[in-house]
PDB file of N, CA, C and O in Angstrom, chain B, residues numbered from 101:
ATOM      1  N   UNK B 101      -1.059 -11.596   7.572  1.00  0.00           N
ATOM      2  CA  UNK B 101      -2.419 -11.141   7.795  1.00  0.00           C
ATOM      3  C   UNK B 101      -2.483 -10.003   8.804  1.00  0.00           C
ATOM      4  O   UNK B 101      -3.395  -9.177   8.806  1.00  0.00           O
ATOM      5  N   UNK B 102      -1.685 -10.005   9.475  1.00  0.00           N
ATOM      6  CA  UNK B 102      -1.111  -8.669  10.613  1.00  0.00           C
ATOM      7  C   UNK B 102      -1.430  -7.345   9.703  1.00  0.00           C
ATOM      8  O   UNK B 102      -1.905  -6.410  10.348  1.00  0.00           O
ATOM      9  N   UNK B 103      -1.299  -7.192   8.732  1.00  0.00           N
ATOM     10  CA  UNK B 103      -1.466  -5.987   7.823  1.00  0.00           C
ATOM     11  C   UNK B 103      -2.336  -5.160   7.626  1.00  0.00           C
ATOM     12  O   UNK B 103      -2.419  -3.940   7.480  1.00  0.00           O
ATOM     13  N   UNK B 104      -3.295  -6.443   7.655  1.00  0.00           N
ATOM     14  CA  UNK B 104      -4.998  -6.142   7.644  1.00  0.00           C
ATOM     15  C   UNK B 104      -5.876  -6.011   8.970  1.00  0.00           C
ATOM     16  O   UNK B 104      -7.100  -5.888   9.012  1.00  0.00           O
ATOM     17  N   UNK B 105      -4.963  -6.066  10.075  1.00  0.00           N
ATOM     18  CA  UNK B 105      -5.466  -6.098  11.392  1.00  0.00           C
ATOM     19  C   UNK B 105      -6.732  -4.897  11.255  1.00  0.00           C
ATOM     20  O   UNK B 105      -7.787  -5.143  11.841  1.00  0.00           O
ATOM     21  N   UNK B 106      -6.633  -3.886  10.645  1.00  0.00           N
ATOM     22  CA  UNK B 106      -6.967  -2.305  10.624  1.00  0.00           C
ATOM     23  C   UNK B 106      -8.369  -2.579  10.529  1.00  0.00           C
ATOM     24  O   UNK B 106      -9.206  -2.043  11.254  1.00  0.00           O
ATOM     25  N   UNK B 107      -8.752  -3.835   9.185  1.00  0.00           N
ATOM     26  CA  UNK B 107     -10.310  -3.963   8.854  1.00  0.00           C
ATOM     27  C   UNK B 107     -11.371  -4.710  10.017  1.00  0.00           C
ATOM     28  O   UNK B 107     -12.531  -5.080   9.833  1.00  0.00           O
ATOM     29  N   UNK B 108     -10.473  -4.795  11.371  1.00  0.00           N
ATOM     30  CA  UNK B 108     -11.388  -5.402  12.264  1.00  0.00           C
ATOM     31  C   UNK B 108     -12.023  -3.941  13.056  1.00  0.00           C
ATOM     32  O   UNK B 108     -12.650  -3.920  14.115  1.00  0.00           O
ATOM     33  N   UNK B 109     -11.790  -3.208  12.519  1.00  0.00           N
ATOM     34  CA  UNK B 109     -12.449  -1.769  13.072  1.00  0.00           C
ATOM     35  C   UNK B 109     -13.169  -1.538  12.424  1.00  0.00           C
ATOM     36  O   UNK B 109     -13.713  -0.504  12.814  1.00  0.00           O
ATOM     37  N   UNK B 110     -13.879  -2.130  10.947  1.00  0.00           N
ATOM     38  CA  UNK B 110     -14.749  -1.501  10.381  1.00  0.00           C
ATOM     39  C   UNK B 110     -15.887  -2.923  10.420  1.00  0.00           C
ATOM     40  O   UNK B 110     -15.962  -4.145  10.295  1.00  0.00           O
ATOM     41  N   UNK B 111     -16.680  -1.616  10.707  1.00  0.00           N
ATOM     42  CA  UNK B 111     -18.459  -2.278  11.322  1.00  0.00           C
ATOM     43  C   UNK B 111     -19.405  -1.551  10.471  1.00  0.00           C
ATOM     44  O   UNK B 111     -19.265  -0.688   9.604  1.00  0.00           O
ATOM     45  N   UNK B 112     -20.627  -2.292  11.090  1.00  0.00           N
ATOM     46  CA  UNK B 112     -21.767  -1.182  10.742  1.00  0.00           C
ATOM     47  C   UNK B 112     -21.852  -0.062  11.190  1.00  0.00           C
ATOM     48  O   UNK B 112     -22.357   0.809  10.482  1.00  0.00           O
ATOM     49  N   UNK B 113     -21.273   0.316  12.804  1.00  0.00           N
ATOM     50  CA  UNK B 113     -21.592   1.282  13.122  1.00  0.00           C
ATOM     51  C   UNK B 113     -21.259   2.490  12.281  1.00  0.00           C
ATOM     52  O   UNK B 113     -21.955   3.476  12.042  1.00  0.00           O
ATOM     53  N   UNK B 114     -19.700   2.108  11.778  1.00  0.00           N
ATOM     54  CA  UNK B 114     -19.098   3.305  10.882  1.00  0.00           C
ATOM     55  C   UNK B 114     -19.926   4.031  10.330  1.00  0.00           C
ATOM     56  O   UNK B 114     -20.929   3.561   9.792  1.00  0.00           O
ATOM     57  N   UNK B 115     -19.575   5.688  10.372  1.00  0.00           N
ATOM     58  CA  UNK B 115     -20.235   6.457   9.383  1.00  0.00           C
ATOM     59  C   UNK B 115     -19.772   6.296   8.055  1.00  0.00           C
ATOM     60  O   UNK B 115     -18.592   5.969   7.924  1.00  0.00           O
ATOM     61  N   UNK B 116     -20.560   6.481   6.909  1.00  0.00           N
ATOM     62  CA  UNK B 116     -19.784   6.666   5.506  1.00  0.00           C
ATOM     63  C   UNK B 116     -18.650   7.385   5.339  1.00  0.00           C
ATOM     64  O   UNK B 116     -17.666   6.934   4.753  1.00  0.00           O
ATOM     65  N   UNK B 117     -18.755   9.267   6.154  1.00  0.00           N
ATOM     66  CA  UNK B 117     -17.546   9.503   5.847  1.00  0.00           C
ATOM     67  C   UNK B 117     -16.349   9.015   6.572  1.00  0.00           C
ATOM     68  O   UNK B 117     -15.248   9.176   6.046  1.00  0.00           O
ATOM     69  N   UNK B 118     -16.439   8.509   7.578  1.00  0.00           N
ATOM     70  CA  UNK B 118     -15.398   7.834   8.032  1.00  0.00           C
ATOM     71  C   UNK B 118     -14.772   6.588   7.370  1.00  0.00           C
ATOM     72  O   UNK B 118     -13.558   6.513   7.183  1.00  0.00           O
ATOM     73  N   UNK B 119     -15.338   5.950   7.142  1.00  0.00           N
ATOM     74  CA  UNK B 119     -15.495   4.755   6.491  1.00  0.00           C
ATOM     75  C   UNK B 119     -14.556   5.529   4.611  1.00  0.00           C
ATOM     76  O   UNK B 119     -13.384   5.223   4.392  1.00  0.00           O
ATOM     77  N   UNK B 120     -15.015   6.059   4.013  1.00  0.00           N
ATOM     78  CA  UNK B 120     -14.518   6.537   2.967  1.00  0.00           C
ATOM     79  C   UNK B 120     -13.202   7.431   3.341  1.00  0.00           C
ATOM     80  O   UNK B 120     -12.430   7.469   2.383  1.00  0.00           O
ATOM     81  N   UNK B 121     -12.858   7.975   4.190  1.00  0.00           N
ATOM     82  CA  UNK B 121     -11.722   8.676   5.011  1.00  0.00           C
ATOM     83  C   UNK B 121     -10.845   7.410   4.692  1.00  0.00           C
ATOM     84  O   UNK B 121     -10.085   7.291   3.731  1.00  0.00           O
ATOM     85  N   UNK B 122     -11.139   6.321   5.855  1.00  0.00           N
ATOM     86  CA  UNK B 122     -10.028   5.220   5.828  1.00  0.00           C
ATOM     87  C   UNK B 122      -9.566   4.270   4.716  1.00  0.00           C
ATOM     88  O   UNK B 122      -8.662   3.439   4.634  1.00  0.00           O
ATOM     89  N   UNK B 123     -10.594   4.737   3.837  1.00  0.00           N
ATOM     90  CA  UNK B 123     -10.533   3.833   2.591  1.00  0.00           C
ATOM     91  C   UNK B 123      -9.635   4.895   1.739  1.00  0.00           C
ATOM     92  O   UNK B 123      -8.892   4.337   0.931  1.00  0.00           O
ATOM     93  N   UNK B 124      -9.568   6.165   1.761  1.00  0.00           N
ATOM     94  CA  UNK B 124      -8.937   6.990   1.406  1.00  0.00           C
ATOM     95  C   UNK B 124      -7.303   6.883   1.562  1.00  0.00           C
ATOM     96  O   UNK B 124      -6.543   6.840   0.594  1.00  0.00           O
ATOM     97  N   UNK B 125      -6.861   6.846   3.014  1.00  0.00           N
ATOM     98  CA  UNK B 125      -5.576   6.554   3.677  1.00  0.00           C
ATOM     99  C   UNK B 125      -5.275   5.162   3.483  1.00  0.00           C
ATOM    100  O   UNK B 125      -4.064   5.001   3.635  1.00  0.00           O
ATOM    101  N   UNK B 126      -5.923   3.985   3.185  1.00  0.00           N
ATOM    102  CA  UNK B 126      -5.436   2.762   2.240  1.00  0.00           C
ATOM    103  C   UNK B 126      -4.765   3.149   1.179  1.00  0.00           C
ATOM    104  O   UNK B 126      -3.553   3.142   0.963  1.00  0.00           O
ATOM    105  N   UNK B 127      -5.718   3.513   0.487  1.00  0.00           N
ATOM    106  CA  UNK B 127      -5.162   3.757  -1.188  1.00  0.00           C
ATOM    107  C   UNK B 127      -4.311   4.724  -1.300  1.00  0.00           C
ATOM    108  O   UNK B 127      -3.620   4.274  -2.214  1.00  0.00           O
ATOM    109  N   UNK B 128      -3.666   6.145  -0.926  1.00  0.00           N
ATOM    110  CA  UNK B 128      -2.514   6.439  -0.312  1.00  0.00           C
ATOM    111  C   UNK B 128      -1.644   5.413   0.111  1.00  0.00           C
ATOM    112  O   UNK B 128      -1.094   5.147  -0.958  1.00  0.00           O
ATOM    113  N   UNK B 129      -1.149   4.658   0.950  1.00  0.00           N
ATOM    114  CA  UNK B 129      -0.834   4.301   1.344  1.00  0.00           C
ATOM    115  C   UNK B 129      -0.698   2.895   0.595  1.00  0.00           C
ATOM    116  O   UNK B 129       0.452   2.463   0.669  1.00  0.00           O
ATOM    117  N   UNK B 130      -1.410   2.234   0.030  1.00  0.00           N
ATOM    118  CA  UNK B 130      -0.678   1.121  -1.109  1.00  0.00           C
ATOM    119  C   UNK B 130      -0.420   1.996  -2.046  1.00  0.00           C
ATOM    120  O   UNK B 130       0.554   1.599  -2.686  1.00  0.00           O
ATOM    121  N   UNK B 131      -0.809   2.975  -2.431  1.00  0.00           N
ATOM    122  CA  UNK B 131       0.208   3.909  -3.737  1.00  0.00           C
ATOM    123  C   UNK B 131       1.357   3.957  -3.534  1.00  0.00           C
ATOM    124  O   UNK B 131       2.158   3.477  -4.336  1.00  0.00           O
ATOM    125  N   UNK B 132       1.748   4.583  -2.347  1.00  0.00           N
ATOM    126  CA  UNK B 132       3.155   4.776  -2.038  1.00  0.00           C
ATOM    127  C   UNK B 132       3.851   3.379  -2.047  1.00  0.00           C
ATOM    128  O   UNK B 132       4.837   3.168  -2.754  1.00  0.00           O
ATOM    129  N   UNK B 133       3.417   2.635  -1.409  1.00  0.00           N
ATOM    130  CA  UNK B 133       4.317   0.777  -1.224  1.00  0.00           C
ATOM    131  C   UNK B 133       4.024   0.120  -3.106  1.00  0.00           C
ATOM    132  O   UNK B 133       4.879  -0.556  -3.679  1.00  0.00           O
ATOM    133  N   UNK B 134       3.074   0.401  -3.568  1.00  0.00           N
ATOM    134  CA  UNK B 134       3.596   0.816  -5.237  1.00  0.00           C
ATOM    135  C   UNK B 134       4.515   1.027  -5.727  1.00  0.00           C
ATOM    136  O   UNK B 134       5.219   0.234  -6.353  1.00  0.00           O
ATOM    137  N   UNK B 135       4.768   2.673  -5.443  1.00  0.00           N
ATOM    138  CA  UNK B 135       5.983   3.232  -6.227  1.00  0.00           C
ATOM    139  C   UNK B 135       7.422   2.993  -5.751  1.00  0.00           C
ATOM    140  O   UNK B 135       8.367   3.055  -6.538  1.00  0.00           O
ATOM    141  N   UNK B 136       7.626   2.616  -3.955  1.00  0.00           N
ATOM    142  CA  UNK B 136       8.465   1.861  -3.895  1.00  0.00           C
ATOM    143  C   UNK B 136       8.819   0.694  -3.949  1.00  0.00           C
ATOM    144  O   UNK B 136      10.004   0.414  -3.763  1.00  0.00           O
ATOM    145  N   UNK B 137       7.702  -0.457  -4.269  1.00  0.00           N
ATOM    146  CA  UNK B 137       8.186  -1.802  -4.894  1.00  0.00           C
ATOM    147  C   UNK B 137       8.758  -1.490  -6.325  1.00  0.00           C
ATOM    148  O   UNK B 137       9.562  -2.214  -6.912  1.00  0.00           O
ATOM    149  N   UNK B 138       8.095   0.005  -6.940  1.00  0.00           N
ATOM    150  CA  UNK B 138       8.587   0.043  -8.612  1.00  0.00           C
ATOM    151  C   UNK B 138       9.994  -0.219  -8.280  1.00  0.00           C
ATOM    152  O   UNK B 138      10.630  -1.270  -8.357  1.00  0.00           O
ATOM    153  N   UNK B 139      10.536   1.572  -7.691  1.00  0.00           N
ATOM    154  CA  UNK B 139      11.468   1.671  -7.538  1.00  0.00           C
ATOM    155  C   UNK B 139      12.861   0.494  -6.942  1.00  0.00           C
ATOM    156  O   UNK B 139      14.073   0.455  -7.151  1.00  0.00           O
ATOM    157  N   UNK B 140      12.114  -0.155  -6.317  1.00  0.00           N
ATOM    158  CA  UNK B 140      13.251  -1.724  -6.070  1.00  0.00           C
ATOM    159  C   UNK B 140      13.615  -2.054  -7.118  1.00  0.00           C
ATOM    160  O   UNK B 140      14.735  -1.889  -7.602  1.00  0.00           O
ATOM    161  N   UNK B 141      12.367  -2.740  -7.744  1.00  0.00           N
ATOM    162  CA  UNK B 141      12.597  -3.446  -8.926  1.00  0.00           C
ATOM    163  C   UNK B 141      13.275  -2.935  -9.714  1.00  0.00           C
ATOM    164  O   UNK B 141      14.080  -3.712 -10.227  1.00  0.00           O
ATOM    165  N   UNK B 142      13.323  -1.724 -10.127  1.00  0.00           N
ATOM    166  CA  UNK B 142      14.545  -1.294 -11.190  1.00  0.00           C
ATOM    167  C   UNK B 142      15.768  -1.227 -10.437  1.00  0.00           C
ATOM    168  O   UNK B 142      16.700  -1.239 -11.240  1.00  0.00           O
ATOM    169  N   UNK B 143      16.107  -1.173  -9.457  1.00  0.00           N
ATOM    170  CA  UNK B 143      17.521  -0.832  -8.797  1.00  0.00           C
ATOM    171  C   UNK B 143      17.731  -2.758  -9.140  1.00  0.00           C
ATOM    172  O   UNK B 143      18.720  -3.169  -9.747  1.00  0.00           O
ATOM    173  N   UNK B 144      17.144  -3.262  -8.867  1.00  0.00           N
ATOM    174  CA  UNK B 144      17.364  -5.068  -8.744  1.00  0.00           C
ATOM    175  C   UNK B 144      17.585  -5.379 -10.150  1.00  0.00           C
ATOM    176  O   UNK B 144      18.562  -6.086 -10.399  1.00  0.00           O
ATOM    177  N   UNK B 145      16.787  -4.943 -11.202  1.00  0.00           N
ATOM    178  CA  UNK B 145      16.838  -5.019 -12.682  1.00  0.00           C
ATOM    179  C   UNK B 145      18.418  -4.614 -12.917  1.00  0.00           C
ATOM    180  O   UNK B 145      19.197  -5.456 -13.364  1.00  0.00           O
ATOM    181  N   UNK B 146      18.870  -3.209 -12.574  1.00  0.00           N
ATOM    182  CA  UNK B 146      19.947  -2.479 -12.908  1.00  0.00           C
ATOM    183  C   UNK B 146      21.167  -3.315 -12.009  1.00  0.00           C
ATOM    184  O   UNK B 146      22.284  -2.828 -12.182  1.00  0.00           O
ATOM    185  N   UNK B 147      21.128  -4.217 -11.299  1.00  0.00           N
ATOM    186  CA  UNK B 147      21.837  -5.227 -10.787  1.00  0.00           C
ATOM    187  C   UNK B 147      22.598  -6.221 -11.795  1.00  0.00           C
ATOM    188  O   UNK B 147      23.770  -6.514 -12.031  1.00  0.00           O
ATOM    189  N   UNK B 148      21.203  -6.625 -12.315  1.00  0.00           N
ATOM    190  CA  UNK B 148      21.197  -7.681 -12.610  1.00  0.00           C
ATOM    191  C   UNK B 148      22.038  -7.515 -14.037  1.00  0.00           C
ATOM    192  O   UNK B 148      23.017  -8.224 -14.275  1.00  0.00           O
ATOM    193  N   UNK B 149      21.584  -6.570 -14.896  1.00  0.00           N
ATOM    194  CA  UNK B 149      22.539  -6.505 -15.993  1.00  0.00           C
ATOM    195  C   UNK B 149      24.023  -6.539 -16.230  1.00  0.00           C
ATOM    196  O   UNK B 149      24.641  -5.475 -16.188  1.00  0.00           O
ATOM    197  N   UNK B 150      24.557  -7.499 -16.438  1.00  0.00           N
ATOM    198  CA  UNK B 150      26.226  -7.373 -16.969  1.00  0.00           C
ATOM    199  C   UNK B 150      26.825  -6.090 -17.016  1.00  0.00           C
ATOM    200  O   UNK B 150      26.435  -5.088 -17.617  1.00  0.00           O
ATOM    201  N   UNK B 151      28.256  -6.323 -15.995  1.00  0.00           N
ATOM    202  CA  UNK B 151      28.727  -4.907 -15.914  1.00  0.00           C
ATOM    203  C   UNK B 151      29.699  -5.108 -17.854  1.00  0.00           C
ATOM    204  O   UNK B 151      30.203  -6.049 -18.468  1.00  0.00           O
ATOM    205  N   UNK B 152      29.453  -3.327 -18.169  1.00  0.00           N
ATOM    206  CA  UNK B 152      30.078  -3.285 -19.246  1.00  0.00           C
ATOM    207  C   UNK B 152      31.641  -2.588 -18.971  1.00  0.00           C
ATOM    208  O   UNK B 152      32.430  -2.451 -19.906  1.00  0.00           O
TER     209      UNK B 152
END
């Protein structure tokens, strides 16, 4: 839950564009931890197959 520490900063006070800024740098930011969970998974896949 440490991960999410970030959403105890968002209030009412927030402005929208701020508020849409940080929501911006989330989704960046799980994109990227995305494409490198892809990328594991195929190196782990390419493991796993029987050497020929």
């Amino acid at each position: 839950m440490e991960l999410l520490s970030w959403m105890k900063k968002v209030d009412g006070s927030m402005e929208k564009t701020d508020l849409l800024e940080l929501i911006d740098e989330m989704h960046g930011l799980i994109n990227v931890l995305l494409l490198k969970n892809k990328k594991y998974e195929e190196i782990v896949e390419g493991l796993k197959e029987p050497a020929k």
